[in-house]
Structures are given as C-alpha cells and as structure tokens.
C-alpha positions as CSV (number, residue, x, y, z in Angstrom):
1,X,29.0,-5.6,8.0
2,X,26.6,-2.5,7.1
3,X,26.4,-3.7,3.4
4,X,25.0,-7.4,4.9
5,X,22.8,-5.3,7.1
6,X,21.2,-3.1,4.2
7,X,20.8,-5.9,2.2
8,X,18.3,-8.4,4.8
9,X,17.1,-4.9,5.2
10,X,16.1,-4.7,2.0
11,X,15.1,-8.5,1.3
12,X,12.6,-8.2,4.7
13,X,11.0,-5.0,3.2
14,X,10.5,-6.7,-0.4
15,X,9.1,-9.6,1.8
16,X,6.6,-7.4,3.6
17,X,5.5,-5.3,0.9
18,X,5.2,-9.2,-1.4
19,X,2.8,-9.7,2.0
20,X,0.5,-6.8,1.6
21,X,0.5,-7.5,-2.7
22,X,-0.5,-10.8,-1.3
23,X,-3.5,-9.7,0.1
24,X,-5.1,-7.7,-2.4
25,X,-7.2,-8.5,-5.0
26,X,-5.9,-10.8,-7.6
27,X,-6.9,-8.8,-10.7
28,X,-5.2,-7.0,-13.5
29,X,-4.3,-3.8,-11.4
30,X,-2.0,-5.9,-9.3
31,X,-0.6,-7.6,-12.3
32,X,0.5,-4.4,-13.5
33,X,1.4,-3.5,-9.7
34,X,3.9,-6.5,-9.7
35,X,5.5,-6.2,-13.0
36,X,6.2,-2.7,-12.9
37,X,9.4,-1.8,-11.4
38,X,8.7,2.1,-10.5
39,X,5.4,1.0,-9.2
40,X,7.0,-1.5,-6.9
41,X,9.8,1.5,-5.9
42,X,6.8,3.5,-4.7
43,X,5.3,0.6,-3.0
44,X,8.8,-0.2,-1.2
45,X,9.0,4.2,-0.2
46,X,5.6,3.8,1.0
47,X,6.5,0.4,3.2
48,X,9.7,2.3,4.8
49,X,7.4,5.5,5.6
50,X,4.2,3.5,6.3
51,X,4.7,-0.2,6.8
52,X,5.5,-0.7,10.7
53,X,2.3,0.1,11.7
54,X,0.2,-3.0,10.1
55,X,-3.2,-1.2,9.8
56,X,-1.8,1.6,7.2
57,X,-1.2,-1.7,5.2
58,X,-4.6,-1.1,3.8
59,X,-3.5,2.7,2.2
60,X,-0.3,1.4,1.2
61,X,-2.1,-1.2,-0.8
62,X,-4.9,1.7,-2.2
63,X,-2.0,3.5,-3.4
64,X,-1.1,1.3,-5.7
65,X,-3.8,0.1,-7.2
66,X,-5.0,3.4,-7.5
67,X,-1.6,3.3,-9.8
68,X,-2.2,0.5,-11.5
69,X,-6.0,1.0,-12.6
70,X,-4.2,4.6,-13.9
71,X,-1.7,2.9,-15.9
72,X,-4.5,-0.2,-17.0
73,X,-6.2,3.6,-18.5
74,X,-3.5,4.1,-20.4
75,X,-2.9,1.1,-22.0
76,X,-6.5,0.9,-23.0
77,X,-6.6,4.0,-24.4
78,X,-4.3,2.5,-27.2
79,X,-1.0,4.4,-26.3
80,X,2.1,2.3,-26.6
81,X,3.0,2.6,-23.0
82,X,4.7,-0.3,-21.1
83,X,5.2,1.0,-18.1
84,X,4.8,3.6,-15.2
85,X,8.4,5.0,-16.6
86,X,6.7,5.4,-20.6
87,X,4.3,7.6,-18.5
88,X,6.5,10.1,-16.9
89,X,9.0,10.5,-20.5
90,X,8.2,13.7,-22.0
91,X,7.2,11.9,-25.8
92,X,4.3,10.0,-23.6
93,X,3.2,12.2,-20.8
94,X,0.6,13.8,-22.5
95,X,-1.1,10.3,-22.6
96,X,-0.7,10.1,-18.6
C-alpha cells in the first residue's frame, strides 16, 4: 500500500514540475532543462521544498534555467560535456 502511495506521489510531482517547465520559455535552456536527468532531480527537490505554494513557481523555474543557460556555457565553450553529471566529474569540472 505505501509503495502505491510513493509512487502517484511521485507521478503528481513529475506532473507539476512538467506544469511549471510548461510555462517557461520554449528556448534552448529548457531543452537542456528537460533532457537532463540531474537537472530535472533538482527541479523535482526544489518542487517537494517549494512547489505547494504556486507563486514560488516562478524561482523554482529561475533555478533552472539559471542551470541550463550554465550548462548551454559549457557546451559552447567546445568542452565535450553532455550533461549536468560531465560537469560535476572531476576530468571535466574545471570546464564548469
């Protein structure tokens, strides 16, 4: 019964947090934003701590576009970095 509990938890908060991506500027930032799994883990800790009261949608999605225009950097810069998680490995973190 808990398992089935945690897991609509889960799915609603994915839901939400798909909501607020939604909103935000369709651009590549939020291309990045979706297709990154660690930035979509932060975005998920950020709806559980942030995401019941609707107007700190607007931080929550700042956040992560602050995020993705950092890892858009990096990639332009020429580094071969696919992801948030190429950033924080100690070969490529110097290019973070």
């Amino acid at each position: 019964m808990l398992v089935t509990e945690y897991i609509k938890a889960q799915h609603n908060k994915c839901t939400h947090l798909n909501d607020t991506l939604s909103v935000m500027n369709q651009d590549k930032a939020a291309a990045l934003i979706r297709n990154d799994e660690l930035i979509m883990k932060f975005g998920s800790s950020l709806y559980f701590k942030h995401g019941h009261n609707r107007h700190r949608w607007q931080y929550l999605s700042e956040r992560l576009r602050q995020i993705g225009r950092l890892l858009n950097e990096i990639r332009k810069q020429g580094h071969s970095v696919r992801s948030l998680t190429d950033c924080i490995s100690a070969e490529k973190f110097s290019a973070a």
